[in-house]
C-alpha positions, 0 to 999 in steps of 0.5 A: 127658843127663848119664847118657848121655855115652858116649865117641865115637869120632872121624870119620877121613874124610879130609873130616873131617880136612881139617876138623879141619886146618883148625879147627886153624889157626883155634884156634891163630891165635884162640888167639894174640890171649890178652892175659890168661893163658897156655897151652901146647898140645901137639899129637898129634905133639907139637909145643909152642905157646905162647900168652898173656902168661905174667904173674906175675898170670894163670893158666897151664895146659896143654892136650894135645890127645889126637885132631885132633877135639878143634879142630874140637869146640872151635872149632864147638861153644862151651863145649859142645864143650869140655866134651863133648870134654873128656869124650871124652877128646879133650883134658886139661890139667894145670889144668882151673880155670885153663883155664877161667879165661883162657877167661872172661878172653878171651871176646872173642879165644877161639873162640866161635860163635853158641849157639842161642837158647832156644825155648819158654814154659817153662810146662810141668810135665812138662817141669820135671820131666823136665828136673828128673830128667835131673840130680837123679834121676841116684842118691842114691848119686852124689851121696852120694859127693862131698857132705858128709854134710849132702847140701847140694847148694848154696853152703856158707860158711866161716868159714875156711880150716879149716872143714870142707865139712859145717860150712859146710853147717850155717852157710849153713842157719843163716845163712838159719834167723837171717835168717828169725828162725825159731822153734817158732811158725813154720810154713815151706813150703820149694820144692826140698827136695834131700835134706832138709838144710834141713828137718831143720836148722830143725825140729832146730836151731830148732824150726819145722814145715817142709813141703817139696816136690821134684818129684824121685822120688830126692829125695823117696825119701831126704828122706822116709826122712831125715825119719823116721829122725830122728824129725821125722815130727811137724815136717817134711812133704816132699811130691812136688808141683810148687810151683805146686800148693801151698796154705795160709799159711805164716809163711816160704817158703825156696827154696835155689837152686831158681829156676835151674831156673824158665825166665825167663818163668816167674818171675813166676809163681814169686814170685806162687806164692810170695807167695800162700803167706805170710802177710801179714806173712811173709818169704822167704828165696831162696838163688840163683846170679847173673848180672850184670844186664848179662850177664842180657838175653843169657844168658837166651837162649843155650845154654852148657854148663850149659844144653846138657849139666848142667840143661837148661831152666835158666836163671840170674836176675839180681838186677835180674830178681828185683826187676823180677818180684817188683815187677810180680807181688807185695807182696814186698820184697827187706829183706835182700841178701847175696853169698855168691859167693866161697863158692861157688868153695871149695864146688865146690872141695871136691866135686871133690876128693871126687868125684876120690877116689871115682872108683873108686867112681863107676864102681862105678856104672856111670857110666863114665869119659865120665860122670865127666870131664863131671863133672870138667869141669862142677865145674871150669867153675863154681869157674871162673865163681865166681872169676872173678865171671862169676856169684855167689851171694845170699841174699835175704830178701824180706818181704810189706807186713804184715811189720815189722822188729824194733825195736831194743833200748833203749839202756843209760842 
């Protein structure tokens, strides 16, 4: 669990640094085959290996390696390993988002190993929910720390450069309210209510009711205190039930990057749960992060850093699966299709410069240094990913077989 990373001190056997020499040679001989980027690597005795192609186009960084464990956790453990040692403070580098990046652009020269396949049918509630709790329930105060003060734990969008990390928050939650065309007479049942920003933003800016449901006990604390501190007890319900147990008709369903911790072989019950809760003529919106369809067949079965360390159970759709389920299980129909991804490189941006400053204030918490690396590295990881278009980001709006779009305006004679 990512509250529980502690440093580990490593094994200094003398068969464990037989090992680590080892693993030694084999990185640095994988690590010469870089055909896009470059690295320099600074051993513990301090000898200096430049690697790559030092193009103008590509990234650069430096990696000084801070204990021999950290070759034979980078070679053996994959992208958990690099991110587990990172965190134990057994390497660092001068770019952690650069380094990722050569990581993504020489997948196939860089060390790797073959990462277990996922097990298991997903079904589980409790297990939703415990696997829910190991990330969300980790302290509002946390999360208050490097969020804006909309507390939009997802994908912001910017209108430039300029904009503010709180007012790309209210764009994207009015983005998906414009989309939904939502207004006074809309009843909407939102599934994953984070910390109450969407809720608040359509019953205050549009004017609709809201129920939204969280299986988090944190969340469910702070959204229902922010639901009545702003006065909107009359508008917004927030529940604390699983998404499967929901009844009643709603006029629109929102789900803002939920489905990424729906397991794959669950979602055709997720979009079936989904559909049986609109109305014949509602819509859906659905904010989600995104692998390629070709990359989909293969993700959703192994275990990365992501899966193995930040949300274990998770699992990231692709647009193909969206459609392939929402076809087999629901009258749904994807009307409305936009990629939001390069947002997402800029928002994670964003959440690691605040979580750098308030490092202090993170260990005030008792968090511990380990933990804030992991953190460090988990941020830079996705900004990463987001850059490089190993993953992206969409806003869908799908819509049940009663719904018909707006007519247009006449045209002036």
């Amino acid at each position: 669990m990512v509250d529980s990373i502690v440093p580990v001190v490593p094994d200094t056997t003398a068969e464990a640094s037989l090992r680590d020499r080892a693993a030694r040679a084999a990185t640095l001989a994988l690590l010469r085959r870089l055909r896009h980027g470059s690295v320099t690597v600074v051993e513990e005795a301090g000898r200096r290996h430049d690697v790559g192609v030092a193009s103008s186009d590509d990234p650069r960084a430096t990696v000084t390696v801070l204990s021999p464990a950290a070759w034979r956790a980078v070679l053996t453990g994959g992208s958990v390993g690099l991110g587990l040692s990172y965190a134990y403070g057994w390497w660092d580098t001068d770019d952690l988002v650069a380094l990722v990046r050569i990581a993504a652009r020489n997948t196939d020269g860089l060390p790797r190993v073959r990462a277990p396949r996922v097990g298991g049918v997903g079904a589980d509630k409790e297990l939703d929910r415990r696997n829910i709790r190991a990330h969300y329930d980790l302290g509002n105060e946390f999360f208050s720390l490097f969020l804006d003060e909309t507390m939009t734990y997802s994908c912001a969008v910017f209108e430039s450069p300029a904009t503010t990390l709180a007012d790309a928050s209210r764009a994207k939650l009015d983005r998906i309210c414009r989309k939904l065309a939502l207004g006074p007479d809309d009843h909407v049942v939102e599934i994953g209510t984070g910390w109450g920003s969407f809720a608040v933003h359509a019953a205050c800016r549009f004017g609709c009711r809201v129920t939204t449901t969280t299986i988090s006990d944190r969340q469910y604390e702070f959204a229902s205190k922010r639901v009545a501190d702003a006065g909107l007890a009359d508008r917004v319900t927030v529940r604390h039930d699983d998404y499967r147990d929901l009844t009643g008709a709603y006029d629109a369903l929102v789900s803002i990057e939920m489905i990424e911790a729906v397991d794959w072989r669950q979602y055709d019950t997720f979009f079936a749960a989904c559909a049986g809760l609109l109305r014949p003529e509602g819509r859906m919106g659905l904010q989600a992060i995104v692998v390629a369809d070709q990359r989909f067949e293969q993700s959703k079965r192994r275990t990365d850093f992501i899966k193995g360390v930040i949300f274990p159970g998770s699992c990231v759709p692709s647009i193909e699966a969206i459609t392939r389920s929402v076809t087999r299980a629901t009258d749904l129909r994807i009307v409305d299709l936009e990629d939001i991804g390069r947002h997402y490189a800029e928002t994670l941006n964003r959440w690691r410069e605040n979580l750098g400053k308030a490092h202090d204030a993170v260990l005030d918490l008792g968090l511990g240094e380990a933990f804030l690396r992991m953190w460090d590295f988990y941020l830079a990881y996705c900004e990463a990913g987001f850059l490089e278009r190993r993953v992206s980001d969409v806003q869908l709006v799908l819509a049940r077989s009663g719904w018909r779009a707006p007519a247009l305006a006449p045209r002036a004679l």
